[in-house]
C-alpha positions in Angstrom: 76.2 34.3 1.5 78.7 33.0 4.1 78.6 31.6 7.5 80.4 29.4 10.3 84.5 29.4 9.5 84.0 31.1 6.3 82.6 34.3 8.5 85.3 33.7 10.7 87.8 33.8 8.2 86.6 36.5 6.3 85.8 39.4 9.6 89.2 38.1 12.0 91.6 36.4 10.3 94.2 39.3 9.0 91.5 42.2 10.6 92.3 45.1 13.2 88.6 46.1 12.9 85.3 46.5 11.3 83.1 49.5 11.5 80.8 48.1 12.2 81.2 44.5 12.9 77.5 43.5 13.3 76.3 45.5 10.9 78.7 44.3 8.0 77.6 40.8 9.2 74.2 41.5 8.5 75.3 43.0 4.8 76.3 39.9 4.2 73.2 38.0 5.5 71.3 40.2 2.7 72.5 38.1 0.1 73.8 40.8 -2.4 76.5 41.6 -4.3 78.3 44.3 -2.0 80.4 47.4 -3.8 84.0 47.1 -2.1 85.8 50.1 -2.5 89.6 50.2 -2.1 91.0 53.8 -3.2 95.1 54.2 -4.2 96.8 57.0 -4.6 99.2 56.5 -7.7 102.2 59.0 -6.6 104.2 55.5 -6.3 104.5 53.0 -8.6 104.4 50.3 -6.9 102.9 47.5 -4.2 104.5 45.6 -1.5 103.3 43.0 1.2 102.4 45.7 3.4 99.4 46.5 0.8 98.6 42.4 -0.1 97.0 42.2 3.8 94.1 43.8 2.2 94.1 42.8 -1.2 93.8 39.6 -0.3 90.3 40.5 2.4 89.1 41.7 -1.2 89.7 38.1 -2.8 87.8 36.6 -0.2 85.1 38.2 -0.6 85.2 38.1 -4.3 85.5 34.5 -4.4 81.5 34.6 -2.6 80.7 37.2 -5.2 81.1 40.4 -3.9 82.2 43.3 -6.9 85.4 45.4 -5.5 85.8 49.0 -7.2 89.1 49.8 -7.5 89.2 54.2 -7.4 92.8 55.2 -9.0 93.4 58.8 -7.2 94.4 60.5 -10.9 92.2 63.6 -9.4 94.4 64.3 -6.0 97.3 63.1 -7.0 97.6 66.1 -9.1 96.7 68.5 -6.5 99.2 66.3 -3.7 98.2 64.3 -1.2 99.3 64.2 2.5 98.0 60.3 3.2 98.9 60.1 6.7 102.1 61.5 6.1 103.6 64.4 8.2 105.0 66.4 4.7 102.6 66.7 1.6 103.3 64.7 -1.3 104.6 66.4 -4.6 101.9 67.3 -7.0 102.3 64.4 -10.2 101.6 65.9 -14.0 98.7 63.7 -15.7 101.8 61.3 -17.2 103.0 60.5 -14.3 99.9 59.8 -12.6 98.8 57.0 -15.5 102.3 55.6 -15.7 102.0 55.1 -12.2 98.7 53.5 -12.3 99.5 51.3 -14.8 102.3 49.7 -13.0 100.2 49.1 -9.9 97.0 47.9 -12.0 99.6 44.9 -13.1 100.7 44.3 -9.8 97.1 44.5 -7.9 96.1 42.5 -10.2 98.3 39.6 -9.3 96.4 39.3 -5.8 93.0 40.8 -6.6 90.8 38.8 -9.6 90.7 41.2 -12.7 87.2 39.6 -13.7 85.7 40.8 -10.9 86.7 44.6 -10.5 85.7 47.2 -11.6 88.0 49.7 -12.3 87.1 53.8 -12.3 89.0 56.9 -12.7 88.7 59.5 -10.1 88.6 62.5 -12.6 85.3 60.6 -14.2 83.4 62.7 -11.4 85.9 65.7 -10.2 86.7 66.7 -13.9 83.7 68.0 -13.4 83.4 70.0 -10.6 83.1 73.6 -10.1 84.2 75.9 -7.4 80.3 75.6 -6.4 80.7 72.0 -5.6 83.8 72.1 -3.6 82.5 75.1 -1.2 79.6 72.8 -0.9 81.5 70.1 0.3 83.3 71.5 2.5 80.6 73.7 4.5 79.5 70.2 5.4 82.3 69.3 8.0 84.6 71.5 10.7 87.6 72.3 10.9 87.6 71.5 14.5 86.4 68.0 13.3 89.3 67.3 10.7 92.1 68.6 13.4 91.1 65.2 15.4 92.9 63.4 12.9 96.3 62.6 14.4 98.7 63.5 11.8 97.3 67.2 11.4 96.7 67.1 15.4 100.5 66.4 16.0 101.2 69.3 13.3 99.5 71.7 14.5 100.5 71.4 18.1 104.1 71.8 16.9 102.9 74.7 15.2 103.6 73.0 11.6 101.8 74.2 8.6 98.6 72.0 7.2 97.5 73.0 3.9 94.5 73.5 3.2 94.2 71.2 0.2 95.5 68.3 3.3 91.6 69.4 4.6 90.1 69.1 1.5 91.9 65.6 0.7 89.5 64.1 3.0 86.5 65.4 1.8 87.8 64.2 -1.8 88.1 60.7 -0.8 85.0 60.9 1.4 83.2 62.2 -2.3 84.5 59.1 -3.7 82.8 56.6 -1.5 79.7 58.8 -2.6 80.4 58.8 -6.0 80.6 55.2 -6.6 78.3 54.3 -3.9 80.4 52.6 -1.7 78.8 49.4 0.4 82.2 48.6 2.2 85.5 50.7 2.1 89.1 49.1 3.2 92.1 50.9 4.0 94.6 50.2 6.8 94.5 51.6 10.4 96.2 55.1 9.4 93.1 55.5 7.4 90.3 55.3 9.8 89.8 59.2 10.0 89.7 59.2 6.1 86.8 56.3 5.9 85.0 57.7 8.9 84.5 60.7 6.9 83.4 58.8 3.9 81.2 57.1 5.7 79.6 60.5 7.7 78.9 62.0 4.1 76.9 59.4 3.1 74.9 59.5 5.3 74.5 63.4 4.8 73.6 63.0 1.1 70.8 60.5 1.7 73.1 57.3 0.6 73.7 53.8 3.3 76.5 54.8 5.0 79.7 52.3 4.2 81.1 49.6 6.4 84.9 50.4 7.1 87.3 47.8 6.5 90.4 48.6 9.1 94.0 46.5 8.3 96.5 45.7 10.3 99.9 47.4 9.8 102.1 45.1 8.5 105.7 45.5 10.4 108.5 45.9 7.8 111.8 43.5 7.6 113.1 45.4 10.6 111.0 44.0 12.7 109.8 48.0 14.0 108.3 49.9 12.2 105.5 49.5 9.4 106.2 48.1 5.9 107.1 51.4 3.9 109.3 52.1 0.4 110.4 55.1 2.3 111.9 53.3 5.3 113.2 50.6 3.1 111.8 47.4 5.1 109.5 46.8 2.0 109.3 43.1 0.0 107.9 44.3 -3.4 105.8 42.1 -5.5 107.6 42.6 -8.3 111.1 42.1 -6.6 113.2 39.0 -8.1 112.5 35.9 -6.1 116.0 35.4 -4.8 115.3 38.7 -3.4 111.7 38.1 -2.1 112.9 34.6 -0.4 115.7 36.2 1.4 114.0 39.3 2.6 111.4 37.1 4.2 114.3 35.0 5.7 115.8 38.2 7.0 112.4 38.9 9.4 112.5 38.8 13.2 111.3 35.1 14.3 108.7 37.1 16.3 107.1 38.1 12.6 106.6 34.7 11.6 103.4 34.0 12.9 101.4 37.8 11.7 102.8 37.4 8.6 101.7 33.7 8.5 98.2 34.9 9.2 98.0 38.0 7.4 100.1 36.5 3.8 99.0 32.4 3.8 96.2 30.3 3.4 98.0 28.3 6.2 95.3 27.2 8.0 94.4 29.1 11.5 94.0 25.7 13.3 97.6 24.5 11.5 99.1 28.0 12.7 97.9 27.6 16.3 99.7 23.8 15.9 102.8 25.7 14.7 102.1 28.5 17.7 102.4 25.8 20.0 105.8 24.0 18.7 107.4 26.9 19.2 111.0 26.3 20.9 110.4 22.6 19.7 111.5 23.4 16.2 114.2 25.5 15.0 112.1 28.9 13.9 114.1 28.9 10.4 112.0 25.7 9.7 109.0 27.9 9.5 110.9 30.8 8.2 111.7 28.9 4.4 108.1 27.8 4.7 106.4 31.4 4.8 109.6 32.1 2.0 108.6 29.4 0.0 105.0 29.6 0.5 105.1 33.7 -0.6 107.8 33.9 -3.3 105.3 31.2 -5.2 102.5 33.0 -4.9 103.9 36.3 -6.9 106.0 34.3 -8.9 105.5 30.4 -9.3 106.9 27.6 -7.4 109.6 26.5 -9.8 110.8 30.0 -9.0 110.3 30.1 -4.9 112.2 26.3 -5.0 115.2 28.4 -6.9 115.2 30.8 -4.7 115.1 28.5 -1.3 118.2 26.3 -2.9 120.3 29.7 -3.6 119.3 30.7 -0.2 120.6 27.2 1.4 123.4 27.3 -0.6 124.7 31.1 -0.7 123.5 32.2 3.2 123.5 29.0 5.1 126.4 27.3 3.6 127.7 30.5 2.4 128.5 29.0 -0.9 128.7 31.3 -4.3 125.4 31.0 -6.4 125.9 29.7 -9.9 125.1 33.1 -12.3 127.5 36.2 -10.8 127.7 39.1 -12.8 131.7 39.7 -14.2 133.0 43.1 -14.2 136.1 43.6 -16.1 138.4 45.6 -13.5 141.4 46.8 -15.1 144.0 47.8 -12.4 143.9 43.6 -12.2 146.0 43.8 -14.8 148.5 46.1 -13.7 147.3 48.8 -16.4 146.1 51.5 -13.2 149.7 51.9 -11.7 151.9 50.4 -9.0 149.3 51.3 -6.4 146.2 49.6 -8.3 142.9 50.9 -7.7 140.7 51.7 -4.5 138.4 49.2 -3.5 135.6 51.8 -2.7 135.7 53.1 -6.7 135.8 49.5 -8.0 132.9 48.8 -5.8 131.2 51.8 -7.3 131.7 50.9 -10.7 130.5 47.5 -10.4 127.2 48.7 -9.7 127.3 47.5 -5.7 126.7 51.0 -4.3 125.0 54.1 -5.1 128.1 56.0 -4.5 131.1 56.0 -4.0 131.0 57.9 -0.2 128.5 54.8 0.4 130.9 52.6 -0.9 133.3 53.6 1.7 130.5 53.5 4.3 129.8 49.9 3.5 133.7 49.1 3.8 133.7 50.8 7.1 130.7 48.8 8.2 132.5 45.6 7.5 129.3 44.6 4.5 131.4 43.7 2.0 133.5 40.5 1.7 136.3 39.4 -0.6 135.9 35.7 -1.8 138.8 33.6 -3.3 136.5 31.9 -5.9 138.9 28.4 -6.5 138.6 27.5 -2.5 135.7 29.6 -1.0 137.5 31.5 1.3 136.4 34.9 2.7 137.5 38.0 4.6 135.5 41.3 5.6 137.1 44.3 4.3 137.4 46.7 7.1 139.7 49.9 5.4 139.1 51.1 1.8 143.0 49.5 0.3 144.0 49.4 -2.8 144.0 46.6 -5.2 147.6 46.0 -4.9 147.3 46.0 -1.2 145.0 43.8 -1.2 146.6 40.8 -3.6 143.4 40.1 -5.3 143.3 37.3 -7.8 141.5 37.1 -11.2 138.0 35.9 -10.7 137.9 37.2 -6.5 134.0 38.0 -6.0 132.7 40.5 -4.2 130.4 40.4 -2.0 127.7 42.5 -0.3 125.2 41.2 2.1 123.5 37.8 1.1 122.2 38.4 -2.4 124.6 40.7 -3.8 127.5 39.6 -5.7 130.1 40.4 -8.5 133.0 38.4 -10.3 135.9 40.7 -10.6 138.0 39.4 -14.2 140.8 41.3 -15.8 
């Protein structure tokens, strides 16, 4: 069904691996529809760029007619599920679990084509398990074989506990790939273990075992450590495009190129010519192009060119975007007392911290700005003053970071 740069582009571009490479090749060569299966757990409700590296393989491959089944995990993620993750996961009641699901359907669906998925509920086979079925299942594997994985290897070298519903999450998963009879299974490279498994029980009930699809990590906004909601390096799909835009502009120049190949349809020969001007072209150049080029794709590019003006015009000529917020702060108008107010509760209030200990922190830190909003001027607050200390005028802004602003008013 495909072949020369369309083969190319479909097994490296955006790939850590294929297992197997040569035989999913050959799937392909068949000239059938092949059943994709990508499985997602809905404890979290939402999806950012980290997850679009493979959603956007699944595209591909739909656009030459291949079917993806999309599993949502309503099953295990009422029982927990460890995912890679060093802790278990929190057990989700039934509510949860298809608010959850809903919210990601709407965002997978911005990347993946609706038309051509199939979507299945995990619970459509386990709801019907017995006790039986699950002793069966798991007399079929070790427990010497599942401590290779190297999240419950670590653990239980440090003497950590593992679950033994994190054993049977495995074999859950694995029962998926049999239930919906899985031709090709994706998941990123923390995965590997789970798909190998998947792929090993097919084989044991008589079915073709499944071609695993392995993704790349995608490195989050700190340029260290993988894309994660938890570590809070994450660009979500559904953030505001002002947001999205300068997020990406925040990345390490050394991301530029990965998240080029991995997030565009930039051309691979265009992105070796951009490779190969490096140093010849100020990186930022490239920077508002991946910006501009991913804020339209989730939003439009009315929207991304917005976003790239406020980004010009708030961060690079550190000018004050059109639409701040007001907050009306009383010790302004000399109604709080002689001493006014401290900055760190007004910060609070006006919805630029969690807290106000984190408001303090943020002061300390030197991440919040005071801007005289007739000429422009602005100073880094360095100790948490008062208002009267700090002869603040009617309409000062506040500022935190690039994209965070509000218009103080009496």
């Amino acid at each position: 069904m495909t072949s020369g740069p369309n083969l190319e582009e479909i097994t490296r571009r955006g790939v850590q691996e294929i297992i197997s490479h040569e035989q999913f090749v050959r799937m392909l060569g068949e000239g059938k529809p092949l059943r994709l299966k990508m499985g997602f757990d809905p404890s979290r409700p939402d999806i950012h760029l980290g997850h679009v590296v493979g959603l956007r393989k699944l595209r591909q491959l739909q656009q030459l007619g291949h079917q993806v089944i999309l599993i949502v995990g309503d099953w295990t993620a009422q029982i927990g599920d460890p995912s890679g993750q060093t802790v278990t996961r929190p057990a989700l009641t039934h509510e949860e679990v298809i608010t959850n699901a809903e919210s990601y359907q709407r965002q997978f669906f911005k990347v993946v084509d609706r038309d051509r998925t199939q979507v299945v509920w995990q619970s459509e086979w386990f709801g019907k398990f017995t006790l039986a079925d699950v002793i069966g299942l798991t007399g079929r594997f070790t427990v010497a074989q599942f401590l290779e994985r190297d999240d419950f290897a670590k653990r239980f070298q440090e003497h950590r506990p593992i679950a033994i519903t994190e054993f049977l999450y495995p074999l859950l998963q694995a029962y998926d790939s049999v239930a919906v009879e899985s031709d090709v299974e994706f998941g990123g490279t923390d995965q590997m273990f789970n798909l190998l498994v998947g792929r090993e029980l097919q084989g044991m009930m008589g079915q073709r075992p499944q071609q695993c699809f392995l993704m790349p990590m995608l490195v989050g906004t700190d340029g260290a450590q993988k894309m994660s909601k938890s570590l809070g390096n994450y660009v979500a799909l559904e953030e505001p495009p002002e947001d999205m835009y300068g997020k990406i502009m925040s990345l390490p120049d050394e991301l530029i190129g990965p998240y080029f190949e991995y997030l565009t349809d930039v051309p691979m020969e265009e992105l070796a010519e951009l490779e190969r001007s490096n140093g010849e072209i100020n990186p930022i150049e490239f920077k508002k192009r991946l910006a501009l080029d991913i804020t339209a794709q989730f939003h439009d590019l009315a929207a991304a060119n917005a976003a790239q003006a406020h980004f010009e015009n708030v961060v690079q000529r550190r000018g004050l975007p059109e639409d701040i917020p007001e907050f009306t702060e009383p010790s302004l108008a000399g109604s709080q007392g002689e001493q006014g107010r401290r900055l760190s509760n007004i910060i609070y209030d006006a919805g630029l911290a969690s807290s106000v200990s984190e408001a303090k922190r943020l002061i300390n830190q030197g991440a919040i700005e005071l801007i005289d909003a007739a000429t422009g001027d602005a100073r880094r607050l360095t100790r948490d003053d008062r208002t009267d200390a700090l002869d603040m005028q009617d309409r000062a802004v506040l500022k935190r970071g690039n994209r965070r602003f509000v218009r103080l008013v009496k």
